[in-house]
N, C-alpha and C positions, 0 to 999 in steps of 0.2 A: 166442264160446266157444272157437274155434280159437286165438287168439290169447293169451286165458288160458290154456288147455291147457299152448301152448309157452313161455310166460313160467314159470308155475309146472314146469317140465322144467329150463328153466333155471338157475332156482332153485335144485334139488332138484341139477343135476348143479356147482354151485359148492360144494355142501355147506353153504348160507348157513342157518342155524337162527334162531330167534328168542332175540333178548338175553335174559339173566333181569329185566331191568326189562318184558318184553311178560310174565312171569306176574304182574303186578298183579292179585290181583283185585278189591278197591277202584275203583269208580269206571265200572265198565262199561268201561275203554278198555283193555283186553286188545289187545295189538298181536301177537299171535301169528298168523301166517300171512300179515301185512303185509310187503311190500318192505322192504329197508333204505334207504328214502329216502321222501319226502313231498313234492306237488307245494306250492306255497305263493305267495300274492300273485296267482292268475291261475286261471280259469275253464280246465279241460283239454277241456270237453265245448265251449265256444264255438272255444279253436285248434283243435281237429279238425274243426269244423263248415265254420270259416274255409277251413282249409288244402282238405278236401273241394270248395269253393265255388268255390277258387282254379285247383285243379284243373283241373273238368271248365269253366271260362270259359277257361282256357288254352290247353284240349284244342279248344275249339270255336273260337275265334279264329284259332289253326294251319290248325282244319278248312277256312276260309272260305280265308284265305289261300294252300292248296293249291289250292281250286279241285276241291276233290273230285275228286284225284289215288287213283289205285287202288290196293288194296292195304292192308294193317293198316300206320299208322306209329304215329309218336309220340300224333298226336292221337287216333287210338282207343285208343289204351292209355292214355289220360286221360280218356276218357269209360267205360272198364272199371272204373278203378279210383276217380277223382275222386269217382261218384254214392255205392257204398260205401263212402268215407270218410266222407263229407255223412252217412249214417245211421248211422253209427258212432258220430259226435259229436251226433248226436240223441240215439243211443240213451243217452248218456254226461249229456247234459245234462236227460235225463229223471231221470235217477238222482241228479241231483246237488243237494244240499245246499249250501245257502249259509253260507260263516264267523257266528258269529255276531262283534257286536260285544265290545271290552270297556272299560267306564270305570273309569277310576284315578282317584282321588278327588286334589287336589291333596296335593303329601306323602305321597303313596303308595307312589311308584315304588318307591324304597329299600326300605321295611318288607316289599314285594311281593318284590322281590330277596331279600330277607335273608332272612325269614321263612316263607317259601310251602315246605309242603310237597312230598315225591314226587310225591303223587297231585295234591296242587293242581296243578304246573305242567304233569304231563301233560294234567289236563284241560284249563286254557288253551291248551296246546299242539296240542290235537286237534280242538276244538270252532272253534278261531278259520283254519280251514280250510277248503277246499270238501273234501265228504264224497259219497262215490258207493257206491247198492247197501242203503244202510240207512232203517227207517222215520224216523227222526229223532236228532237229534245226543243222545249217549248212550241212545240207547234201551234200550240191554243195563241200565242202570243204572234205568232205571224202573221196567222189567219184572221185574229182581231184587228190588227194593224193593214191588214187591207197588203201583204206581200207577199201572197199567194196566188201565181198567174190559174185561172180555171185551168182544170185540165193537164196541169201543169206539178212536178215534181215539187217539195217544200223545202223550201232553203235548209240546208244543212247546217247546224251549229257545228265546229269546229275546235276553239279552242275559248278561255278565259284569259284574259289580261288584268294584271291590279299593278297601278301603278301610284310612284304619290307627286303630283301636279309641285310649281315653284311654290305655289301658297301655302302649300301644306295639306290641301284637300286629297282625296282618292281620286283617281281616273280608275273606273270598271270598264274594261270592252270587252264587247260580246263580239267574237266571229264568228261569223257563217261564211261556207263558202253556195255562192247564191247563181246557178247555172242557169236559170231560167226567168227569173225575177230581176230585169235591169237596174241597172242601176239609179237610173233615175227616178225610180219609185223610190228606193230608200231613200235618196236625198231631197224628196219633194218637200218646200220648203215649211210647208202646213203640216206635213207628217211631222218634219223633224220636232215641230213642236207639241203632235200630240204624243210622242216617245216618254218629254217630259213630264204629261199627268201622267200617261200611263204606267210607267216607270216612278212615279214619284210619290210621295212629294218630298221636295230639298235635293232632288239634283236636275244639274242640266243636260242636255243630249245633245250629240252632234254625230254625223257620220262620218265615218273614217274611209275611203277607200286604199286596200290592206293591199291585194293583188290583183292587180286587172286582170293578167292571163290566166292566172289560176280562179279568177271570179270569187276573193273573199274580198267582204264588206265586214265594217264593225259599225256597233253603234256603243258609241263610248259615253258612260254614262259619267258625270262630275260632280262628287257631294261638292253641297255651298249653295245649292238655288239655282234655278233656272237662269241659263247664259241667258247675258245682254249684249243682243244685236241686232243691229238695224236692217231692214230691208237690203239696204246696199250691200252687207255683208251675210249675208242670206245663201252663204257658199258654203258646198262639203269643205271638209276637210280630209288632205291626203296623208297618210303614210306610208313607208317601205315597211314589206314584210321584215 
């Protein structure tokens, strides 16, 4: 808590504010009150654990080597600080969320480059990260969308999909696998179209049911504009994992 305290003082006295890309508010990934940087490619709660670990065996190997010489040295100022570091990085890797995956469909890359919305690539951008402090990767965005039973577990994100549609657009799906939240919430048919502001603007939404037994749902996002479809056609959409 101290160390937040003084980070966020920091902060506050370089005058650093949040970009106007952190007022998003599509998509649950509001980066307001986030650092201006991102750690990426590596677990921060396992290095502090490590570095912790490293520590106090450094401290205590010196110790041996002194002969338990008197007096405070180095080696108890490694066993001061080394064991608090070690539950630092517990405390860090209890908190922490794992990147998700993402598959790119062959011929993807491109149309993913070229085509992929604001919001898209932030969400790629944040989810495919370790995440610390939150119940699950876009949580803000479940809970906005009304897919959170009270009382009840939050959908899990699972994996990213990018694919590229006949027309040449992007398909983005978002999986979760969703244990508590039926399925019929996601596919409500007034939801699926608020997916689209909320996700948007310039693409359309529709839900995918991915695995029934294993309970993943996607919602597949389509640059090009909000789908055209009529009440009658006011149906999820299925696919095999």
């Amino acid at each position: 808590e101290l160390f937040l305290t003084c980070y966020h003082f920091i902060l506050c006295k370089q005058g650093w504010a949040a970009p106007k890309s952190a007022m998003i508010g599509g998509a649950g990934v509001n980066n307001a009150g986030e650092p201006p940087f991102e750690i990426r490619g590596f677990s921060l709660g396992n290095v502090v654990i490590l570095g912790g670990v490293l520590v106090t065996v450094l401290s205590f190997v010196e110790y041996l080597s002194d002969g338990g010489s008197e007096g405070l040295n180095v080696s108890g100022l490694g066993f001061v600080y080394g064991i608090p570091i070690f539950l630092a990085g517990a405390a860090l890797k209890y908190a922490e969320i794992d990147p998700v995956p993402c598959f790119t469909a062959p011929g993807a890359d491109a149309v993913a480059e070229e085509k992929a919305t604001e919001i898209i690539a932030k969400i790629k951008q944040d989810v495919t990260r370790h995440r610390y402090g939150d119940e699950a990767h876009l949580d803000t965005t479940v809970k906005t969308l009304g897919l959170v039973v009270p009382g009840k577990a939050y959908p899990q994100l699972q994996e990213l999909r990018e694919e590229k549609t006949e027309d040449g657009e992007l398909a983005f799906t978002m999986v979760w696998q969703s244990l508590d939240t039926p399925y019929k919430m996601w596919a409500d048919g007034k939801r699926r179209k608020k997916y689209e502001s909320y996700f948007g603007p310039g693409v359309g939404a529709e839900v995918v049911k991915i695995d029934a037994e294993q309970r993943l749902v996607g919602i597949r996002l389509t640059t090009g504009g909000p789908l055209k479809v009529t009440p009658a056609e006011e149906t999820p959409a299925e696919a095999t994992a």
